[in-house]
N, C-alpha and C positions, 0 to 999 in steps of 0.2 A: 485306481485305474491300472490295467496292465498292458501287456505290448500291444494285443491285437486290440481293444479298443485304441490305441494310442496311435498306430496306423489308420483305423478307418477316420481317427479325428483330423487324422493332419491333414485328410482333404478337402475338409473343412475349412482349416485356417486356410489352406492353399486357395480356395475360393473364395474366400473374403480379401486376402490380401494380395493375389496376381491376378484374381478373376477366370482362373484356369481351373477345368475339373480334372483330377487329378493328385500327386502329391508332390512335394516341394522338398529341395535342401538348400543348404545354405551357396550352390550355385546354380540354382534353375530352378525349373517345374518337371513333372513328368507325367506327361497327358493320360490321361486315360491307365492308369497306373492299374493294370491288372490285379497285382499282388494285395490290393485294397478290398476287395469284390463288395463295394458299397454299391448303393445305386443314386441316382437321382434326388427321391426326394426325401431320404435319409441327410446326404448329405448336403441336402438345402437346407435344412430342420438345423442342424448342427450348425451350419453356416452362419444363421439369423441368432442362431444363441453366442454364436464368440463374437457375432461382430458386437452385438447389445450390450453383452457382461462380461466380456477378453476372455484370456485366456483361463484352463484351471479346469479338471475332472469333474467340480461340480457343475461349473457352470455348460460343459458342452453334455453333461448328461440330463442337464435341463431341456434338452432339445431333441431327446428321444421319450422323455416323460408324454408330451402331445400324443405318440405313438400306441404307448403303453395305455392312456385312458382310452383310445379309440379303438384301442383290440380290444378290453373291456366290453364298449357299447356294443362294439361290430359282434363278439361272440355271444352278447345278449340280443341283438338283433335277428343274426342267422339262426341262434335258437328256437325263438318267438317262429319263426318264421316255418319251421321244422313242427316245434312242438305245443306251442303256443307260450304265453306271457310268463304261467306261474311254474312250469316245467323247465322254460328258459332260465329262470331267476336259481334255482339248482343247480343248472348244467354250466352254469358261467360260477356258482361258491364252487362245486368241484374242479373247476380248472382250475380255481387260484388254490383250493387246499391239496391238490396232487403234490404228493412231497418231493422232493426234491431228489435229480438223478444225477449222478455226480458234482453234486452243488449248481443242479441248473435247474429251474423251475420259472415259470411264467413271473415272479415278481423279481426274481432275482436277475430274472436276465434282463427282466422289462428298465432295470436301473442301470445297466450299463449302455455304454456306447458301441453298440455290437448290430447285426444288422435281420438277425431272427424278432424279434419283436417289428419294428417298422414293417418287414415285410408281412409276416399275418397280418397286422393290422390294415392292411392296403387287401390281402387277401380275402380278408373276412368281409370287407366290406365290397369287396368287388364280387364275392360270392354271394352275397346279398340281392344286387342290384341284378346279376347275372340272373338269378332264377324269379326275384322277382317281375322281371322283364316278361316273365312267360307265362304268367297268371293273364286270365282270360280280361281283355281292355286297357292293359298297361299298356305305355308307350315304348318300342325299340330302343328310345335314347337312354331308358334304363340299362340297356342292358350294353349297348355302346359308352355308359360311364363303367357299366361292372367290367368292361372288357378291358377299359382304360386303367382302373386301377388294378385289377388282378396283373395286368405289363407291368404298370408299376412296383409291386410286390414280386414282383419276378426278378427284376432289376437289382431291386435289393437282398435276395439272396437267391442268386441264379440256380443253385443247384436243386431249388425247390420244384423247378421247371422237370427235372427228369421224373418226376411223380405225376406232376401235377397235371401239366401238356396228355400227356397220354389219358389220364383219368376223364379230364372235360371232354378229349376227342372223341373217346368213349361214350360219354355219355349224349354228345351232339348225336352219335351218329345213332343211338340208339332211338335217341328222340325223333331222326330223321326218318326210320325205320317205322316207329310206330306211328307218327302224321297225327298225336294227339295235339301239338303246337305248332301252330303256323310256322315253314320254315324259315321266313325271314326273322322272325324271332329265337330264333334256332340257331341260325347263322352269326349274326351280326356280334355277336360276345363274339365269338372263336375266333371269327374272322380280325375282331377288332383288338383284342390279344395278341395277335400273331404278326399282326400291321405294325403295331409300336413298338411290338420287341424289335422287329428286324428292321423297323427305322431309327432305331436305337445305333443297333449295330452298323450301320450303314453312316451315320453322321459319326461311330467313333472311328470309321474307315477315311470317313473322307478328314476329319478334324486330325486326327492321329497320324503327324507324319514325321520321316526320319527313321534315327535307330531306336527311338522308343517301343515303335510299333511289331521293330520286329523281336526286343526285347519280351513284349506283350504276347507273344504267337509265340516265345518261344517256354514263356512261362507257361501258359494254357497248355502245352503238350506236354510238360514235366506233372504237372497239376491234375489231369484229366485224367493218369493211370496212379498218380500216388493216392490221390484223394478218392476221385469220386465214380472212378471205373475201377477197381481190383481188382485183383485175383487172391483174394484173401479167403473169398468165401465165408465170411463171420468168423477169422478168426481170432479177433483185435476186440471182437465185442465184447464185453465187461456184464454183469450184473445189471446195472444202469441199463445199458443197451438192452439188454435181454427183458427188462420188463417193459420200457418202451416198447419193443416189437410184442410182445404181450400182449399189452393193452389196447394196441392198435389192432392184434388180430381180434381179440373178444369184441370189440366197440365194430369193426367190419360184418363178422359173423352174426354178431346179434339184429344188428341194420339191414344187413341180406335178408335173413329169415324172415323179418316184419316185411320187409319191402316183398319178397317172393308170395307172402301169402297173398300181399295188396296186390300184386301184378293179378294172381290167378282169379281175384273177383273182379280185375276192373284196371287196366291198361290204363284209362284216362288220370294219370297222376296230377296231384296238388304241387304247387309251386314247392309246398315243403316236403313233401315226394322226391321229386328229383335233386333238391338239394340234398333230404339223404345219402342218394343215391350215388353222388357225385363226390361226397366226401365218404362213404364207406372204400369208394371204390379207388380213391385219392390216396387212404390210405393203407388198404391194400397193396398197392406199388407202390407205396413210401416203405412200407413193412419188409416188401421182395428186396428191393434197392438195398435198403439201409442193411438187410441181412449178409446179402449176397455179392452185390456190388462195391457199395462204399469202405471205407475205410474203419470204420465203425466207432469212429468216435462216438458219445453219447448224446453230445452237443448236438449233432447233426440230426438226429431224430423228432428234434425238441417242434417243430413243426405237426409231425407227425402224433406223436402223446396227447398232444394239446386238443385236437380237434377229434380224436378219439375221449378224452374225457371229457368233451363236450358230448358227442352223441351218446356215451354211458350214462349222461345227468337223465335220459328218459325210463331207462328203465330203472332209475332209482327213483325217479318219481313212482313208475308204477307199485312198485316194491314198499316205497311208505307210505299208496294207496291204500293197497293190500292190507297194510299194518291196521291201517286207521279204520278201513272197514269192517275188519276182524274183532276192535277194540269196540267199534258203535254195537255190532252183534251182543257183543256179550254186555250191553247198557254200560261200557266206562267209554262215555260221549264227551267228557272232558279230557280224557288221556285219549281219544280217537281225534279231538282237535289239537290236540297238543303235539302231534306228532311233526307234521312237517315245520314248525317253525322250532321244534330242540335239535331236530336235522338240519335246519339253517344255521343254527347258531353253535352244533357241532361241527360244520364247516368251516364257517369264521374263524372260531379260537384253533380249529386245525389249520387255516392260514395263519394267523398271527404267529402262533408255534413253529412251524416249517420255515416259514420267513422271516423271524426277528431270531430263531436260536445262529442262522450263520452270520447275518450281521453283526451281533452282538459279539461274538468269537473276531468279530476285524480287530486290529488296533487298533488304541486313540489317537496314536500318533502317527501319521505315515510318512516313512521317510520318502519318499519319492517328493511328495510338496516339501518336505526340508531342503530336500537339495533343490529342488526348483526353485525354491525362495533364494539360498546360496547361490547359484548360477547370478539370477538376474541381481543381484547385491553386489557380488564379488568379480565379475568377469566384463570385462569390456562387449563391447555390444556388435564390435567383428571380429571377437576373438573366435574360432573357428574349433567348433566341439565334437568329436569325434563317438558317436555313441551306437549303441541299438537300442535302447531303449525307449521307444518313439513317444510313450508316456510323457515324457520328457520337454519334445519337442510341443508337445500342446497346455503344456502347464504353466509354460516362462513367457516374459515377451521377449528373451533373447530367442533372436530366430536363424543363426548363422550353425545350423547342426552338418554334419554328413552320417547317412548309416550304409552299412552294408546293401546290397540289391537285393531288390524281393526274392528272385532265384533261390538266396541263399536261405530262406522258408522251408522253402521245398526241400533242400538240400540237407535240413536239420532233421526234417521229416523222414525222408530213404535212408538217413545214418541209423534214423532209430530204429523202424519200423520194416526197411529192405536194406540188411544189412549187406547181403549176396552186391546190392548197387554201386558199391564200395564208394559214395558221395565224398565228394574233399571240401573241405572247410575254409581251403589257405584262401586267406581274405589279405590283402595288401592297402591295412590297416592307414599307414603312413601319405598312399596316393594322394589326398589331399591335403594335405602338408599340417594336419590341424595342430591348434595350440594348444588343446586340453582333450583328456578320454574322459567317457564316463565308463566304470562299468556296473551294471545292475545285475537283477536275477535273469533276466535274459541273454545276458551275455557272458555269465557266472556257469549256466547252464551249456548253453552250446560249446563254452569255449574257443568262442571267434578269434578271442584276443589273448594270441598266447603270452603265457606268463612271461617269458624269456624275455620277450619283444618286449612286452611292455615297460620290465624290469631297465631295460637295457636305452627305453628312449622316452620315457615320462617317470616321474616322481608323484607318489601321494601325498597331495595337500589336503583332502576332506574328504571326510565321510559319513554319512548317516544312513542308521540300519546298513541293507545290502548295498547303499550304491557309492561307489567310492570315485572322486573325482579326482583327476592325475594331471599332471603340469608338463609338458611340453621342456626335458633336459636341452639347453641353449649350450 
């Protein structure tokens, strides 16, 4: 487990043990804690796993596992739905066997405590519900649960909203345009998407009060041009990044083209018509975004990859079509049925390979549960631990931590990446009077905790691997 799962855990524990959404130190809670950007029912999932089996990295990553199988079903579903059953069962092995882009791929992310998985999976299944709402005799309430949960997957990682909002509005209004679907059917998803988010937002106005909030509003404006508005213009994107966007333009372009021919025989689209259409087009502006706008981490595209190697799984089917019909032609009718299940099963052992070569590379041992184990052994239970490692705080059941403010994220962020920003670091370590520091690789890295200081008003008593535990000089 590392910092940023360690943050979004802690609003977990914070929810199970003060009943507050939000995150916790060892003197209060902090509502609605921006710096988290969890949502809902991520951090309900998490919640039910620490209250059931406490604290500890496996056990709160047991609680984004539920997510991880139901993006599974949900991108077997939307598929089916697109292209039908045995096209589907392809387009969801090439999701899992897309290798890995800066150590981040659908199963590797799917094991952490992060909040890109939960969200697809609220996604996919709300993209589901949404288009199948608009097949001719379905019920609206489908498409009022797809609207429901696509909010939900929003929640959980908001910035997916700057693609995604415009792609659907897109695609409502074109559907409004053409009057092949009834427009209360048409309506009622966008409409009901757009209801929960901003009654989301509206109950964490009215719930959110004090200086947290303006804490919150002032994080969001530091956040908004470092992160996810730029002016970088793609130039922080990487390798990784760069076949992401790749991938996503080939999976768009090739979807267009099929879709533009189906348009010029026949406007009356299939429920898996317009979900096409709605994810080439989805990703499309994830592709603009993520090149032009964003920050360009790699990580941030992972939404975008994913549901582009989903619509790629069709013309790979047609492609070992092609094979198989070429192969009956020439009478080898046993290598013409052979074909798509040695391409199944070269999918497979290409997940298993892509996914178990970086696990395997982890340690045996991780020090972080070592010293979590020392903490709760060795330290009194209001001894008062000064750390950033939030890892930390979700692993022990001592729960008396203080860290740095989320700001200070951000702030690690503009040192690195806008250094013209000239961000200052000076953290006033000591305000909380604590009895003990840790420091980790997160704080090894930033340098929150200058050496001098430290030298000069704690002692090292322990340490294992990077994180070294320091004693409060009396």
């Amino acid at each position: 487990m590392w910092f940023d799962e360690g943050y979004k855990a802690n609003a977990a524990r914070t929810l199970v043990e003060y009943g507050v959404y939000g995150t916790s130190n060892a003197f209060g809670v902090i509502p609605f804690d921006a710096a988290t950007t969890n949502g809902p029912a991520d951090t309900l999932m998490m919640a039910i796993a620490f209250r059931v089996l406490g604290p500890g990295p496996g056990n709160l990553r047991l609680g984004i596992l539920p997510f991880t199988l139901l993006a599974i079903l949900g991108l077997y579903h939307l598929a089916a739905l697109m292209f039908g059953r045995r096209t589907a069962f392809l387009s969801v092995l090439l999701v899992l066997a897309f290798p890995p882009l800066e150590r981040t791929s659908f199963l590797l992310l799917g094991r952490q405590v992060m909040g890109e998985v939960p969200a697809l999976a609220l996604i996919v299944w709300g993209l589901w519900m949404w288009f199948r709402s608009w097949r001719r005799g379905s019920s609206p309430v489908w498409g009022l649960a797809g609207g429901i949960l696509v909010a939900l997957g929003l929640l959980s990682k908001t910035q997916i909203a700057i693609s995604l909002l415009p792609a659907l509005s897109a695609i409502t209004l074109l559907a409004l345009v053409w009057r092949t679907v009834p427009w209360p059917k048409v309506i009622v998803p966008m409409a009901t998407t757009l209801v929960v988010m901003a009654g989301w937002k509206v109950a964490e106005a009215i719930l959110c009060t004090g200086p947290t909030c303006g804490a919150n509003a002032s994080f969001f404006a530091v956040a908004l041009p470092t992160l996810l508005v730029t002016d970088m213009h793609g130039a922080m994107v990487n390798r990784g990044g760069a076949v992401a966007a790749v991938t996503m333009a080939l999976a768009a372009g090739i979807t267009a083209f099929r879709l533009y021919r189906a348009a010029r025989a026949n406007r009356r689209w299939s429920a898996g018509q317009w979900t096409q259409a709605a994810l080439a087009t989805w990703i499309t502006f994830y592709a603009a975004w993520f090149l032009i706008l964003s920050i360009g981490w790699t990580r941030y595209a992972f939404a975008g990859w994913i549901v582009a190697a989903l619509l790629l799984g069709e013309p790979l089917a047609r492609a070992l079509g092609w094979a198989a019909h070429r192969l009956a032609g020439a009478n080898h009718r046993s290598l013409a049925r052979a074909v798509e299940p040695v391409a199944a099963v070269a999918l497979v052992v290409a997940t298993v390979f892509t996914t178990a070569q970086p696990l395997l590379a982890a340690p045996a041992n991780d020090p972080m549960q070592a010293m979590a184990a020392y903490i709760d052994q060795a330290l009194d239970a209001d001894a008062i631990v000064e750390t950033w490692e939030w890892e930390l705080g979700v692993s022990t059941h001592h729960r008396a931590y203080t860290y740095p403010d989320g700001i200070y994220v951000m702030r690690v962020v503009q040192r690195e990446f806008y250094p013209e920003s000239a961000a200052s670091l000076e953290y006033d370590f000591l305000k909380h009077d604590p009895d003990y520091l840790v420091i980790g690789p997160f704080a090894t890295y930033t340098g929150i905790y200058p050496a001098a200081m430290v030298a000069e008003h704690f002692t090292l008593i322990h340490s294992e691997g990077s994180y070294q535990l320091f004693a409060r000089v009396q």
